[in-house]
C-alpha positions in Angstrom: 0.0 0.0 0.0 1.6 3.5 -0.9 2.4 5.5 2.2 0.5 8.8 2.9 1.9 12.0 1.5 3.5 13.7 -2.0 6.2 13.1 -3.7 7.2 15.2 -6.8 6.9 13.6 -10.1 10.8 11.6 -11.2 11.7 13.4 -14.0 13.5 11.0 -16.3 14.2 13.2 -19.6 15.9 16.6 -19.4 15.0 19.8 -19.8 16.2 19.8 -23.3 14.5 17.0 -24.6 11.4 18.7 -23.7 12.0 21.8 -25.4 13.4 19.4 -28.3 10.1 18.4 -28.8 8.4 21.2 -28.6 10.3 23.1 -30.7 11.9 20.8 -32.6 8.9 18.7 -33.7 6.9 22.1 -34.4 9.4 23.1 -37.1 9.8 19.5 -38.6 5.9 19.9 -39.1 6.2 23.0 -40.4 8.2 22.5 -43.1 6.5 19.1 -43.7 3.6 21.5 -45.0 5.6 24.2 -46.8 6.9 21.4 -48.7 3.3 19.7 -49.5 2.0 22.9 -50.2 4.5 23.4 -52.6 3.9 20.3 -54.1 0.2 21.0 -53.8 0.2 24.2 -55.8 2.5 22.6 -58.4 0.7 19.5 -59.2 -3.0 20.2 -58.6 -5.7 22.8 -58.9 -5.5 23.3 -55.1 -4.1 26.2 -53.9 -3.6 27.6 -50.4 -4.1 31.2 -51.4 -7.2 30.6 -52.7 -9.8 31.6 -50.1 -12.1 28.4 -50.2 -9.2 25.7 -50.4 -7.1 27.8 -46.9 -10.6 27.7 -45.2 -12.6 24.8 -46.3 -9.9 22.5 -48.2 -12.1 23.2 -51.4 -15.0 20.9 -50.4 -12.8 18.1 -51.2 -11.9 15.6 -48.7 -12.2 12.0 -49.2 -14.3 9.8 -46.2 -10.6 8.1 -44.7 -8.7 11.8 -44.2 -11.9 13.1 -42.6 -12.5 9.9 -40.0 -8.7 10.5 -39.6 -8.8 14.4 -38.6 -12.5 13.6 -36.6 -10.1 11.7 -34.6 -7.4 13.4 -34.5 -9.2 16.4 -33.7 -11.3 14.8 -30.8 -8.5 13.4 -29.2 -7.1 16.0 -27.1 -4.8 16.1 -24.6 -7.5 15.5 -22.4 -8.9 12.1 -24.2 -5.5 10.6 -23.0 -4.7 11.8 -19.7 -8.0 12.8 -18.3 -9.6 9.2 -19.9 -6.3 7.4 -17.6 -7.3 9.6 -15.0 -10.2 9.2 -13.9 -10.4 5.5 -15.0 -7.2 5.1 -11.9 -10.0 7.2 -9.5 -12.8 4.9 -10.3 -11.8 1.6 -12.0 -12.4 0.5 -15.8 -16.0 1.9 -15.7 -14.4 5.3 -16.6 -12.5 4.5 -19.7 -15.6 3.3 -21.0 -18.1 5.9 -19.9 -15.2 8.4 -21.5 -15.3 6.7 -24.7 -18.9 7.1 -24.5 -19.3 11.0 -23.7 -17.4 11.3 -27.0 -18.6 9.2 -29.5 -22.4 9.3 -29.4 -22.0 13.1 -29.9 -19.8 12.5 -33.1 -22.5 10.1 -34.1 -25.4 12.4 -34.1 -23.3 14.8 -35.6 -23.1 12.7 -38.8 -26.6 13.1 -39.2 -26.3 16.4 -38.3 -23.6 16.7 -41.0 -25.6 15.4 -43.6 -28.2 18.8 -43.2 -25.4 21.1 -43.2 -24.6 19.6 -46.8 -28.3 19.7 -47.5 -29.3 23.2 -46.3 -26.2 25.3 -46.1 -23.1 23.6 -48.6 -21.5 27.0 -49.1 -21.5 27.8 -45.9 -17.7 28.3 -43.9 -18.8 28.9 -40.5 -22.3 27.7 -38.7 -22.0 30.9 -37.6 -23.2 31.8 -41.0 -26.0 29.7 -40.9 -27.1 31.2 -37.5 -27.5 34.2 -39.3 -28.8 33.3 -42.4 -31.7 31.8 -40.5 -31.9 34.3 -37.7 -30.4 37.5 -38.4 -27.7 39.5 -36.0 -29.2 38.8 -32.5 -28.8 35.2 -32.7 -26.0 35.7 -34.3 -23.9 37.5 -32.2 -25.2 35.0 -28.8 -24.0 31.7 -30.8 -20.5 33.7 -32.1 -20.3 34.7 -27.9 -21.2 30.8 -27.4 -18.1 29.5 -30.2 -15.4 31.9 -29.3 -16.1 30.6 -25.0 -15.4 26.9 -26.5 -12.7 27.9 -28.8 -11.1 29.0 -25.3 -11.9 25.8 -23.0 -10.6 23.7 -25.9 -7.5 25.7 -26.1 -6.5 25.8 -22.4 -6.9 21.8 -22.1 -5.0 21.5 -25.0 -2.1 23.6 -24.2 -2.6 23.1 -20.3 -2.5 19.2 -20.5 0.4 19.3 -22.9 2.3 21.4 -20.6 1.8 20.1 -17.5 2.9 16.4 -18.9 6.1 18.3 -20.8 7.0 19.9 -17.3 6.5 16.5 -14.9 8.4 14.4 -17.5 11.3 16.6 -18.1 10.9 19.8 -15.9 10.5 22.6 -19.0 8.8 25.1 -17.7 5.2 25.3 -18.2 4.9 28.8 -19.2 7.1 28.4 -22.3 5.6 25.5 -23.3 2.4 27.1 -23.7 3.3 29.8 -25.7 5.9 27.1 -27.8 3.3 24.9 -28.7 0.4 26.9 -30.0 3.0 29.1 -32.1 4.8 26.1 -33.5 1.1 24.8 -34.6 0.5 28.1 -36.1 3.4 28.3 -38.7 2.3 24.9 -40.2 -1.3 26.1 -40.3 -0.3 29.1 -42.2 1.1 27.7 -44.3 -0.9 24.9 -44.9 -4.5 26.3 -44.3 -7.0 23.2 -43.4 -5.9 21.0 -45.8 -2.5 21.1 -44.2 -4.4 20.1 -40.8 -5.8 16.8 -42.1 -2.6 16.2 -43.3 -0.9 16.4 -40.2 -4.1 15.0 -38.1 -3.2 12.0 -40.4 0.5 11.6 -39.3 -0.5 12.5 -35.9 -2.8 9.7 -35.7 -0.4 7.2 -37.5 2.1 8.0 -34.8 -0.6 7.9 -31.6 -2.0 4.5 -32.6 2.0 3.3 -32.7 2.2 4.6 -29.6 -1.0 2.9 -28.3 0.1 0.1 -29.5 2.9 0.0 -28.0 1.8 0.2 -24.3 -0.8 -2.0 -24.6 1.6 -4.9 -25.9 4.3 -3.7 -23.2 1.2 -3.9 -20.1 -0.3 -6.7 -21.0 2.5 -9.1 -22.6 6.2 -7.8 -22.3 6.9 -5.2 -19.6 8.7 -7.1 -16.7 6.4 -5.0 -13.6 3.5 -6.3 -15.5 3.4 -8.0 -18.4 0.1 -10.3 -18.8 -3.6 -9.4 -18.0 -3.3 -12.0 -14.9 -0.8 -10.1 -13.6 -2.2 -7.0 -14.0 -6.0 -8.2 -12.9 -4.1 -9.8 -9.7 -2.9 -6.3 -8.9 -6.0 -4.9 -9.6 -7.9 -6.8 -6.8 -4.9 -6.3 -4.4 -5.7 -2.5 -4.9 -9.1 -2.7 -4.7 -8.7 -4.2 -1.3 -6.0 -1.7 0.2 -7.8 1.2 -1.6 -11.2 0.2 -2.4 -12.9 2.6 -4.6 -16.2 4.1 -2.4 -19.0 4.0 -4.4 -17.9 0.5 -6.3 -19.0 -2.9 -6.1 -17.0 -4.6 -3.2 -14.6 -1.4 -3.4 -13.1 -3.1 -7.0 -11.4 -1.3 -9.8 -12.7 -3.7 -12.1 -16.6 -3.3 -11.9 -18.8 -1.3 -13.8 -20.7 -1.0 -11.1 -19.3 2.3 -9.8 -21.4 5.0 -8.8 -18.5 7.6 -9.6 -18.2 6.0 -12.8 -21.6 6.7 -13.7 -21.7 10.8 -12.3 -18.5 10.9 -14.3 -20.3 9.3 -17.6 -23.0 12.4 -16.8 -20.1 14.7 -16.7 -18.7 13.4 -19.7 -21.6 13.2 -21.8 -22.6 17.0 -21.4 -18.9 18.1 -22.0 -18.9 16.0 -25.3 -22.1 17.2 -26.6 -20.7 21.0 -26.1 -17.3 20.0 -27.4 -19.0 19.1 -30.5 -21.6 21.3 -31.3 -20.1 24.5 -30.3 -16.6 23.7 -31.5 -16.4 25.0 -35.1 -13.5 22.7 -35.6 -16.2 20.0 -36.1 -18.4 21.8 -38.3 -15.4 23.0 -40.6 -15.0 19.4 -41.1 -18.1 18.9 -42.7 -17.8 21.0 -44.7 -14.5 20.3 -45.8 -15.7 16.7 -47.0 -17.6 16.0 -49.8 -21.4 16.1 -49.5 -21.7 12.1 -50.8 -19.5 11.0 -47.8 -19.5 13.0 -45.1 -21.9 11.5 -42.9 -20.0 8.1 -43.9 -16.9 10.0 -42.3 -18.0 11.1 -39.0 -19.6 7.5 -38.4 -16.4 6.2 -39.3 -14.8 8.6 -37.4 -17.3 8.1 -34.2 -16.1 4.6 -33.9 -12.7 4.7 -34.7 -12.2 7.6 -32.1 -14.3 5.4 -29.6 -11.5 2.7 -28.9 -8.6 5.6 -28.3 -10.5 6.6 -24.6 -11.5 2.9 -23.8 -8.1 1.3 -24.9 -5.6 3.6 -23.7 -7.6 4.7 -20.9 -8.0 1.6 -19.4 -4.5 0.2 -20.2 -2.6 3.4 -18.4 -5.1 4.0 -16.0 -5.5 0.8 -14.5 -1.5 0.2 -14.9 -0.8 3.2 -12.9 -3.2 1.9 -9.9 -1.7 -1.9 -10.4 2.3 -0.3 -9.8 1.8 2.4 -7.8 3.8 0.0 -5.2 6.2 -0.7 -7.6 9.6 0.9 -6.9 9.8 1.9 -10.4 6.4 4.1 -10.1 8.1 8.0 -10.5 6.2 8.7 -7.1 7.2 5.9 -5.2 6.2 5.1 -2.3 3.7 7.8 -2.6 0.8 7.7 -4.9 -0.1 10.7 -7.2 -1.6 13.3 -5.1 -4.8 14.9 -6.0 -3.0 17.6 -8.0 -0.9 15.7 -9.7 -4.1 13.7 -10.7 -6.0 16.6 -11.7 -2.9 17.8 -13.6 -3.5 14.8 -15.8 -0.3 12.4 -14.5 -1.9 9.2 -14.4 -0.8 8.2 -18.0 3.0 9.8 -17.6 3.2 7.8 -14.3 2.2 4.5 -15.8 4.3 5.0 -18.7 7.3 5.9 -16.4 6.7 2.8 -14.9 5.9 0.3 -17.9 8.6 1.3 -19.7 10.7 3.5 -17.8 12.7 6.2 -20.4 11.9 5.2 -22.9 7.9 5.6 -21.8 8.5 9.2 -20.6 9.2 10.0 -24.1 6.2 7.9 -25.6 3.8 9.7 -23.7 6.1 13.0 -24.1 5.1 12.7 -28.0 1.8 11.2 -27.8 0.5 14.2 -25.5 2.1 16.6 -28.0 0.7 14.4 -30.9 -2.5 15.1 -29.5 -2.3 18.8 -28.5 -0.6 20.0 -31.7 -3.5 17.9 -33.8 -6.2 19.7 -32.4 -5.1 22.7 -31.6 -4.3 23.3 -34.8 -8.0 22.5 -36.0 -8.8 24.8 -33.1 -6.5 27.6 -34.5 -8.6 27.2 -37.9 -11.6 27.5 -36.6 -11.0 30.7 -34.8 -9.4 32.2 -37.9 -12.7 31.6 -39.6 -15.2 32.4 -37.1 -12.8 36.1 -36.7 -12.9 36.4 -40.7 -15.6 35.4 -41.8 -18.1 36.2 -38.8 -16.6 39.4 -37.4 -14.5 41.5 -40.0 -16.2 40.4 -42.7 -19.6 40.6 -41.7 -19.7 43.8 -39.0 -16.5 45.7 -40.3 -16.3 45.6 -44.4 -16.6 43.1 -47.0 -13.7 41.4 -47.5 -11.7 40.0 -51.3 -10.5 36.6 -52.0 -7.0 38.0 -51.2 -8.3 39.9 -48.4 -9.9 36.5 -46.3 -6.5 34.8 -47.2 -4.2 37.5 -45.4 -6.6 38.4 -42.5 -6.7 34.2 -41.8 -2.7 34.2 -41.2 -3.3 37.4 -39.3 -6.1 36.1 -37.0 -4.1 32.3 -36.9 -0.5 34.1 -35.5 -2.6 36.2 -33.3 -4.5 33.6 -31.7 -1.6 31.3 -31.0 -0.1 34.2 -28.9 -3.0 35.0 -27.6 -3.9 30.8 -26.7 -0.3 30.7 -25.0 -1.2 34.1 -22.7 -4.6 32.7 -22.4 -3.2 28.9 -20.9 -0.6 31.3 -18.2 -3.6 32.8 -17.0 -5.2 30.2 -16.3 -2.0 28.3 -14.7 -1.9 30.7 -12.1 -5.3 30.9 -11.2 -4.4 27.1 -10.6 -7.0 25.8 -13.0 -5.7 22.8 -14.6 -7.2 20.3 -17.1 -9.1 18.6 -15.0 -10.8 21.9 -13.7 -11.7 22.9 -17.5 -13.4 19.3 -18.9 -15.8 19.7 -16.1 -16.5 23.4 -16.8 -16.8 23.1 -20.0 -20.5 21.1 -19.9 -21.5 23.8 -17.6 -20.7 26.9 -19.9 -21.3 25.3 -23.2 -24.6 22.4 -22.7 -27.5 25.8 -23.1 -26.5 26.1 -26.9 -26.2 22.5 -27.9 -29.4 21.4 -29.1 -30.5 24.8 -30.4 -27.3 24.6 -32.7 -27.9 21.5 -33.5 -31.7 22.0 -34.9 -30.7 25.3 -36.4 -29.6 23.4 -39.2 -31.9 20.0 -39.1 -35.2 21.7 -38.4 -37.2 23.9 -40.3 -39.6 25.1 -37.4 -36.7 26.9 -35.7 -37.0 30.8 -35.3 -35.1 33.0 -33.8 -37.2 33.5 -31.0 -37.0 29.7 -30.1 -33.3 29.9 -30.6 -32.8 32.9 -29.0 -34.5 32.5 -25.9 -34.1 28.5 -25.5 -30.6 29.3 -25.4 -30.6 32.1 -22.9 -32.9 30.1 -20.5 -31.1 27.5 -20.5 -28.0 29.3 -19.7 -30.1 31.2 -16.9 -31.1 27.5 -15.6 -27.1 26.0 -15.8 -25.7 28.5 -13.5 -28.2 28.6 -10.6 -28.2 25.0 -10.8 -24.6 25.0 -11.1 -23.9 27.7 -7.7 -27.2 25.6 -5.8 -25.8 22.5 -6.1 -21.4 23.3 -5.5 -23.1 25.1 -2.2 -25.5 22.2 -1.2 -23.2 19.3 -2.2 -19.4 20.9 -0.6 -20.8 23.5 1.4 -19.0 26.3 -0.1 -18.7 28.1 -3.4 -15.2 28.2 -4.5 -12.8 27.9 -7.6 -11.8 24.3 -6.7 -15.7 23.3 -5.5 -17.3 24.2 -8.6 -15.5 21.9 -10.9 -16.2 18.7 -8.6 -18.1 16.4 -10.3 -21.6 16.9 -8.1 -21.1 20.5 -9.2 -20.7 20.3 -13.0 -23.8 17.8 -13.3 -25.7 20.2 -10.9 -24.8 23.1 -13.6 -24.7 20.9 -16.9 -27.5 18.6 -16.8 -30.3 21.7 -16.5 -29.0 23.7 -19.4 -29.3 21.1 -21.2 -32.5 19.4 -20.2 -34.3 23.3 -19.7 -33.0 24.6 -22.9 -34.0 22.0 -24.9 -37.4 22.1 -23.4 -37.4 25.7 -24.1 -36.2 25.8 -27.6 -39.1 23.0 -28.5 -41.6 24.8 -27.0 -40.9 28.0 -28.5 -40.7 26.9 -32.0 -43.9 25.0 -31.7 -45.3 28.5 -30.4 -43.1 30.9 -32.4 -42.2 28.4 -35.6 -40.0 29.7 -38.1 -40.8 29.6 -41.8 -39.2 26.3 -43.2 -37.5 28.4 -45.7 -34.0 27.6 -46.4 -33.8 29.7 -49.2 -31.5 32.2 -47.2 -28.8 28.9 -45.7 -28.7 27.6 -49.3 -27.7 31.2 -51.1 -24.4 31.5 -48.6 -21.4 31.5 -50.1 -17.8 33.1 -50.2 -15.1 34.2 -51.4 -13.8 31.6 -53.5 -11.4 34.2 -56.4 -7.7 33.3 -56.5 -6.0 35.7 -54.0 -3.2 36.8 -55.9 -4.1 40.3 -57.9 -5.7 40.5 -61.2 -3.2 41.5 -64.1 -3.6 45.1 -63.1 -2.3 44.2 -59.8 -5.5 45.1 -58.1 -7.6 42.4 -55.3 -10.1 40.1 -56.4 -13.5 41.8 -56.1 -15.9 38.6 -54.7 -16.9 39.6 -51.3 -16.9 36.7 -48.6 -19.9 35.8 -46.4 -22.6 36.9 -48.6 -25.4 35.9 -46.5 -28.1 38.0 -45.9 -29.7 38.3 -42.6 -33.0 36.8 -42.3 -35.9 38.1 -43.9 -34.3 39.5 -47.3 -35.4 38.8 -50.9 -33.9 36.0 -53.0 -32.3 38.3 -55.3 -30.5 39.9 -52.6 -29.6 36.9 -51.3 -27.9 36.2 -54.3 -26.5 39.6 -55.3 -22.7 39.0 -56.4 -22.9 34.9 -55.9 -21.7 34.9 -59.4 -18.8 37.7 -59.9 -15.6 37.1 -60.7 -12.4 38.2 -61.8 -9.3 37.3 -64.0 -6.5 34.9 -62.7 -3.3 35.4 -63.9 -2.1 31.7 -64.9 0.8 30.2 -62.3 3.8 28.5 -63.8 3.7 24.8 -63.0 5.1 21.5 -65.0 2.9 20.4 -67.7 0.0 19.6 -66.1 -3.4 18.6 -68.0 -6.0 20.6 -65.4 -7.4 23.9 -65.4 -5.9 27.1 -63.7 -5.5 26.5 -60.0 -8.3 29.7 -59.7 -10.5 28.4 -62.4 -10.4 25.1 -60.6 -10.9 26.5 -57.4 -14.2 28.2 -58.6 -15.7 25.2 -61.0 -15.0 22.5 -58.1 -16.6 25.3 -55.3 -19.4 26.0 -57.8 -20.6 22.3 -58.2 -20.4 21.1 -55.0 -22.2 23.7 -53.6 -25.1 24.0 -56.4 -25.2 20.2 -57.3 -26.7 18.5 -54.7 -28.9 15.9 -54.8 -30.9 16.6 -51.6 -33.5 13.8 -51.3 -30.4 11.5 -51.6 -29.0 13.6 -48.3 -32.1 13.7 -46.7 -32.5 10.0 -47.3 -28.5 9.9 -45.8 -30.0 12.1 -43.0 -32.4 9.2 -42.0 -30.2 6.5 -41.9 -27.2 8.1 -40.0 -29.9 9.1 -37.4 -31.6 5.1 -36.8 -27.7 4.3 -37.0 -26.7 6.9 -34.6 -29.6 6.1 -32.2 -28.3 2.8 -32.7 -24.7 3.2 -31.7 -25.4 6.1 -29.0 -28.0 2.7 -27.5 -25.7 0.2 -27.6 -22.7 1.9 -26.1 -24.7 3.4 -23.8 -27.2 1.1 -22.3 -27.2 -2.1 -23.6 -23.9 -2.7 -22.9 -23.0 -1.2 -19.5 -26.2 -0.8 -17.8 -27.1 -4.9 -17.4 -23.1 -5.4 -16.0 -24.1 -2.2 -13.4 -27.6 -3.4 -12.4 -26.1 -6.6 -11.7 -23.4 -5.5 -9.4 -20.9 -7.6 -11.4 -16.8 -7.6 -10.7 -14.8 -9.2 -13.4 -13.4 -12.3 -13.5 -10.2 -13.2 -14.8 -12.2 -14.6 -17.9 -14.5 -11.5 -18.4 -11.5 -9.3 -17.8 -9.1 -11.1 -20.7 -12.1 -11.2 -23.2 -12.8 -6.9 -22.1 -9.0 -6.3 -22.6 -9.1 -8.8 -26.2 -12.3 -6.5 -27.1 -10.3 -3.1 -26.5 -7.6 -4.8 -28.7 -9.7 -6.0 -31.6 -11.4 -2.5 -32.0 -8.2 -0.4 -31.4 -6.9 -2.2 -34.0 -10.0 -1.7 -36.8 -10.1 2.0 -35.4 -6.1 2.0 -36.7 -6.8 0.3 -39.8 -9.3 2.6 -40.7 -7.5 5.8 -40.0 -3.9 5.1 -41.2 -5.1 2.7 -44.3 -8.3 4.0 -45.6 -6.8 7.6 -46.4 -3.9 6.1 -48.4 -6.0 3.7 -50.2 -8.7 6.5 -50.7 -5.9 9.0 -52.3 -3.5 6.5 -54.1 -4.2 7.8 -57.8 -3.3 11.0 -57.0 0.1 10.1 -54.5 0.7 7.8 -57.4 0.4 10.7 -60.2 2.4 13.2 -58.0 5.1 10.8 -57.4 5.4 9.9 -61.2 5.2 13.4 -62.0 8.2 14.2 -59.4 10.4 11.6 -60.9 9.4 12.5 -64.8 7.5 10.3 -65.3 4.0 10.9 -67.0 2.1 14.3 -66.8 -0.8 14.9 -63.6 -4.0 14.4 -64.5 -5.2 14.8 -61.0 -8.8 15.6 -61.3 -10.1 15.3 -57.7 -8.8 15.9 -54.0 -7.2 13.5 -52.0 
């Protein structure tokens, strides 16, 4: 049993090695993407100076990259260490109920996806469609609602990251956060969002190796551990020298845990606001193309699913099983609650499978994971700023114009993302502190958001004022029940668990109540004539021949209530692109490309085919969201069942088998998906044949 007390955290890498990586792997990226972008304007009609390909990728994405940046985007820092975390405070329960709070929201958000595609294809922001629908009121509450998330999403990111950079090798915390969101921001410049799925995909190739790896060392190689008897033998000497209040018997390895289930609440309301206010998520679909995007975020949905449950359980119940060990970097202490909170469960059970040489596994994979999202995060922002405050409340805004204010708005954020994380670091609020926040703040504008876009009855009246209720409802309920529950309201109090699902769980219930009732007594017109006419910017942003900008506007979308035609004014101007030098290459111009791909994805749709999409991703998303989240758990907790060895070898095999299909579809699919055209660019590199690359990749 681990003696009583602290212990700081054995640093086992130097200080250099964390800078190294920070730094060092920041620039590799970066000029990973100022050479594909190279090779992207020389070869194809995409170009990043274009204003639709730096914001939406052109519409273009294939299915496999998408499921690979849904899950490279959605696994944060958090998805690792708070997932190992909270599955070493309540037993395997956790890990589950985590992998849960994430995936049934990217589930419904296929469906959801398949509307946006449907009602609002030229659409950059759902900002945009907000306003389309509702005018500037509503507008301006759901922009208040995005940029709150954009911040919670940041500070885990960069928080998380730093905290494990500074416990493994002792860099200090406050550099790290201003290193990491500034290295992300040079690649994203020069890459734009295609660069991001791009690097999401060799983010994710990298995580599942390292997944893979830990799994194999705790449950077959390392010498503390080494085979699932071992570790379930551990497991239930643990239980009984720290039984876990609340759980069957006091077992780690039960879902029968009564923390485990306030934490699945917890999680649940944090994922649904992670989703649906995060324009990250949104910019990804529509980034894909309208045939396959709802395809995607299934795919995505389940592949991200096994990246909570697998590593969560592996780390976090490795770090309870060797907290005796000598070799555990706290020894003989166990983490404290800090250090817990901090998110060092996974860097302590990787310090202790694999000593070094796991410090600096976990060192990349948490950096993996920040830079990958935070990246989509810094996109995001860039586009909300652009497209949903300069260019809609200062002045209309050129082709070349969106282009430069986006690597404005991206350089400023990461500074501003790296200030933002020291605040926060000392006012002492640490990743922990921000995933349960973030349900509280976020759950009033979910399913407003999320029917905005799916439900024609909506007006801004329902919207409007379901949102604002609920909001009104969260934080009484939220203050009520930190003061009832811990008997005092304080920083530390209101992000306890019994807190967050006191403040969480009424938004959401009340302002989904509201918003219904509202739109069945206010109802809006059914009209989507005004979400279907937005569109952008899409000109070349290089100058005409005379050396003058582009003169498409961005964001032409009029608030609601205008005429068609004025809906439509300038959808159709354009101006003259001076031709770029490139090999000889049978395509169009790179801006006559641009346009003619733009123009018929957004115009060509066949809607009853996405509204027939619609339906199934719903009875399949109801489907999945039932099965993980009931069937499944809820007969094993009304039973009051602890493992057996048996059960807990066939629950580990289960985490192995779906870890390794979530791999297969996120590092195989996109190379399968794109091998024409990696096959054309590398013939046309070596003199081959000429491209004839007709399509995105």
């Amino acid at each position: 049993m681990s003696q009583a007390g602290e212990k700081e955290f054995t640093k086992l890498l130097s200080q250099a090695t964390g800078y190294g990586v920070v730094v060092g792997l920041g620039a590799a990226f970066a000029v990973l993407m100022i050479g594909f972008t190279y090779l992207q304007r020389r070869f194809t009609r995409f170009d990043t100076n274009n204003a639709s390909e730096f914001a939406t990728a052109s519409r273009s994405i294939k299915p496999g990259l998408i499921c690979a940046g849904i899950v490279s985007a959605w696994t944060w820092s958090a998805t690792l260490l708070q997932s190992s975390a909270a599955t070493y405070q309540s037993g395997l329960s956790a890990a589950w109920w985590y992998g849960v709070g994430g995936t049934i929201q990217i589930a419904f958000f296929a469906a959801i996806a398949a509307k946006v595609k449907m009602n609002a294809n030229g659409a950059t922001t759902f900002l945009q469609i907000c306003r389309a629908r509702y005018g500037t009121g509503c507008h301006i509450l759901f922009t208040f609602y995005a940029l709150v998330c954009a911040h919670i999403v940041s500070g885990s990111l960069v928080l998380g990251a730093s905290a494990t950079i500074n416990a493994l090798t002792g860099a200090s915390i406050e550099a790290c956060n201003f290193l990491l969101p500034i290295g992300i921001a040079i690649y994203v410049i020069a890459g734009g969002l295609r660069a991001t799925f791009i690097c999401d995909f060799t983010h994710t190739v990298i995580l599942f190796v390292i997944i893979y790896m830990f799994m194999f060392s705790a449950y077959a190689t390392s010498p503390q551990l080494g085979s699932i008897s071992a570790m379930y033998n551990l497991l239930v000497k643990a239980g009984q020298e720290v039984p876990v209040e609340g759980n069957e018997s006091g077992s780690y390895l039960t879902m029968k845990s009564n923390s485990g289930i306030l934490f699945a609440g917890c999680t649940i309301a944090s994922g649904f606001s992670g989703v649906f206010c995060d324009q990250g998520y949104w910019q990804r679909a529509i980034a894909s193309r309208p045939e396959s995007t709802t395809r995607a975020y299934m795919l995505g949905g389940l592949s991200w699913f096994a990246i909570p449950w697998a590593f969560g359980t592996t780390m976090g119940l490795s770090s309870r099983a060797l907290e005796t060990n000598p070799a555990y970097p706290t020894y003989p202490y166990a983490l404290s609650a800090s250090q817990q909170s901090a998110g060092l469960v996974a860097p302590a059970a990787a310090v202790a499978l694999l000593g070094k040489g796991g410090a600096a596994a976990i060192l990349l994979a948490t950096f993996m994971a920040a830079t990958s999202a935070a990246s989509a995060e810094l996109i995001a922002v860039s586009s909300i700023v652009v497209y949903d405050i300069v260019g809609t409340y200062w002045k209309p805004l050129s082709g070349k114009q969106v282009v430069f204010w986006s690597h404005l708005i991206i350089a400023l954020a990461a500074v501003w993302f790296g200030a933002w994380s020291c605040i926060l670091h000392k006012a002492k609020i640490d990743l922990g502190w921000l995933f349960y926040i973030q349900g509280v703040c976020l759950t009033p504008a979910v399913v407003p958001i999320g029917l905005t876009v799916s439900w024609g009855r909506m007006s801004k009246i329902s919207a409007f004022y379901g949102t604002t209720f609920g909001t009104v409802c969260g934080m009484i309920g939220w203050m009520i029940g930190c003061w009832k529950v811990y008997g005092e309201i304080n920083t530390v109090n209101l992000a306890k668990p019994y807190a967050a699902i006191s403040g969480s769980a009424p938004g959401l219930v009340m302002s989904t109540l509201a918003t219904i009732i509202l739109a069945y007594l206010f109802p809006g017109s059914n009209d989507w004539t005004a979400t279907r006419a937005i569109h952008q910017a899409d000109e070349k942003a290089s100058s005409d021949s005379k050396g003058e900008p582009t003169s498409a506007h961005i964001a032409s979308i009029p608030p609601a209530g205008l005429d068609e035609k004025n809906m439509t004014e300038g959808k159709n101007q354009e101006a003259n692109d001076t031709t770029v030098n490139t090999v000889d290459v049978d395509i169009e111009s790179p801006g006559e490309a641009n346009r003619n791909l733009d123009r018929e994805l957004i115009e060509e749709l066949d809607r009853d085919l996405l509204q027939s999409v619609f339906r199934r991703a719903s009875i399949i998303s109801g489907s999945v969201a039932m099965i993980i989240t009931f069937i499944v758990p809820i007969p094993m907790f009304a039973a009051h069942y602890v493992f057996s060895l048996g059960f807990f070898k066939f629950w580990v095999a289960a985490s192995f088998i779906w870890v390794f299909l979530a791999g297969s579809f996120c590092i195989i699919l996109p190379v399968w998906e794109s091998r024409a055209e990696l096959v054309s660019i590398s013939k046309a590199l070596m003199g081959f044949a000429k491209i004839k690359t007709k399509t995105g990749y």
